[in-house]
Legacy VTK file of the C-alpha trace (Angstrom):
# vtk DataFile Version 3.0
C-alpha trace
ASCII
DATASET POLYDATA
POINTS 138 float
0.000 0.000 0.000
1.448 3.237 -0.710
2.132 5.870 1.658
1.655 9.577 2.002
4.943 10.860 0.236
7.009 13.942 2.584
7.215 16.061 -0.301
4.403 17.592 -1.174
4.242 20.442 -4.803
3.364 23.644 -3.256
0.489 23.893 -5.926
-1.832 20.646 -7.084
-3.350 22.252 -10.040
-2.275 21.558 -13.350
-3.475 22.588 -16.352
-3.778 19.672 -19.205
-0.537 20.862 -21.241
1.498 20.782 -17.686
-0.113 17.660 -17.458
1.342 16.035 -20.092
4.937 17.540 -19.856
5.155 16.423 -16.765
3.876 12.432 -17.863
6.995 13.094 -20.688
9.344 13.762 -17.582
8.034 10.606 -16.025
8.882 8.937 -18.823
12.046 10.096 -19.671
13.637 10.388 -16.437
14.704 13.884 -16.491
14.659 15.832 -20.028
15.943 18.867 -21.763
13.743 22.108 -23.112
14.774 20.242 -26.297
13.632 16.603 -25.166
10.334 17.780 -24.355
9.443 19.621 -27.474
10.783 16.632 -29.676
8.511 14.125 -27.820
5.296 16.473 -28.309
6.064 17.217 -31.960
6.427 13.615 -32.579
2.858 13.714 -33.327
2.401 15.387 -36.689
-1.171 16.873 -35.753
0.739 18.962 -32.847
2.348 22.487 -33.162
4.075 23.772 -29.917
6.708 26.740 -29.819
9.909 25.883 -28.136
9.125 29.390 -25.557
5.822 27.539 -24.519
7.630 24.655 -23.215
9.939 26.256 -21.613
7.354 28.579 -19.687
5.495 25.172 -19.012
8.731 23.769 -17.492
9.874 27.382 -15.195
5.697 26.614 -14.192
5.874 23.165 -12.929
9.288 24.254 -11.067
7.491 26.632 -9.540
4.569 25.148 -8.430
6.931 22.708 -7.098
6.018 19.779 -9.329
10.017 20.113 -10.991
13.749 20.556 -10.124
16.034 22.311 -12.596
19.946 21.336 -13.126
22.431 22.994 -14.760
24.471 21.106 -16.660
27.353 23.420 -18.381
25.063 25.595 -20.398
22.265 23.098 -20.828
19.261 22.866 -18.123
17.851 19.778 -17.120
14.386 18.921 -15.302
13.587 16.332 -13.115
10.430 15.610 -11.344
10.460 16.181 -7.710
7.256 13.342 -7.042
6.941 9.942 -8.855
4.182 9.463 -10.797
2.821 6.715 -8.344
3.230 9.378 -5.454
1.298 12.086 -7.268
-1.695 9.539 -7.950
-1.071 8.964 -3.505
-1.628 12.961 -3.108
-3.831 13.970 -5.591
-6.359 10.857 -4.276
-5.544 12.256 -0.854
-6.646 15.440 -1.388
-9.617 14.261 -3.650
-10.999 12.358 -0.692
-10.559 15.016 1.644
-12.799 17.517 -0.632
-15.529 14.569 -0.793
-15.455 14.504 3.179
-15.439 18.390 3.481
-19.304 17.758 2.028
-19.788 16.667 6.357
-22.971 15.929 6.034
-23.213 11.759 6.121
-26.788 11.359 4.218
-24.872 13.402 1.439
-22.166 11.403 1.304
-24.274 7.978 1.255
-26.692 9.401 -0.985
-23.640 8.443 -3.873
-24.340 4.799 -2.604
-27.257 4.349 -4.634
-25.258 5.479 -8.346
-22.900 2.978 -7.355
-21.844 -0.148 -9.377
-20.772 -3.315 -7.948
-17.281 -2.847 -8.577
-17.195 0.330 -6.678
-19.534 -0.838 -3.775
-16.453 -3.981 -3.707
-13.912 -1.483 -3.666
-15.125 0.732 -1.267
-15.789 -2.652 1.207
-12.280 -3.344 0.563
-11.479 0.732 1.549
-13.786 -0.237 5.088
-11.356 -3.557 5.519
-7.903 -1.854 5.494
-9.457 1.545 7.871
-11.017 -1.442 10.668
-7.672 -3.091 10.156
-5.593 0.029 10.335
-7.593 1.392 13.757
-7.138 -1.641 15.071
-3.410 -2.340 14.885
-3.168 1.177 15.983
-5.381 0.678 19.075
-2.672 -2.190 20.439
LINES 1 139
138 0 1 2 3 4 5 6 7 8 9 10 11 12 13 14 15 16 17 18 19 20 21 22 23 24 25 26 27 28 29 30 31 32 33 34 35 36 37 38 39 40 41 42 43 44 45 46 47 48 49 50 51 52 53 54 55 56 57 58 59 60 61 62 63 64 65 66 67 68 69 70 71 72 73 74 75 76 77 78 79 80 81 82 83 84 85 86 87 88 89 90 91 92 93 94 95 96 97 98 99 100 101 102 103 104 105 106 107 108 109 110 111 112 113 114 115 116 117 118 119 120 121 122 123 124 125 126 127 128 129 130 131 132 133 134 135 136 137
């Protein structure tokens, strides 16, 4: 199960083009201005000026999502959060916002939209809190 990462991006929101530099930097590791570009103008259908990138990439730095390097004269980013970690937070804060609602006929009135595979996960969800209070209560 995973964990609550210690590093947390200072802001969550991310527009869909930050979205999807940030899966190529996933990808790739850590990646150049240049890297970046190439990978979006792979697709034929796409046009993107180098200058957008770039402001895309100085963005996610800082909104915390990115580190830069310096590398002789060429900069480097690298994300600061796996991917796996930023599914852990971003689910984290989702449920919070869903519990903010307070009021518990709300919140069971979803119950009823439900399919089976959600009702199953969401007894699985019940499961690991009852197991989690308990091994904290001894």
């Amino acid at each position: 199960m995973a964990s609550m990462p210690n590093y947390r991006p200072k802001q969550m929101s991310l527009g869909p083009l930050e979205r999807e530099i940030l899966s190529i930097i996933w990808e790739l590791g850590s990646a150049t201005v240049k890297d970046v570009h190439e990978r979006i103008l792979a697709d034929p259908e796409r046009e993107l000026a180098y200058t957008s990138v770039t402001t895309v990439l100085r963005r996610l730095t800082e909104k915390g999502w990115l580190a830069c390097d310096k590398k002789e004269r060429t900069f480097s980013w690298r994300a600061l959060v796996s991917r796996s970690q930023a599914q852990v937070i971003e689910a984290h804060d989702q449920l919070h916002k869903f519990l903010a609602v307070g009021n518990p006929d709300v919140v069971a009135a979803f119950a009823d939209s439900l399919d089976s595979a959600s009702l199953e996960q969401i007894e699985a969800i019940a499961l690991r809190l009852a197991a989690a209070r308990q091994a904290r209560e001894e």
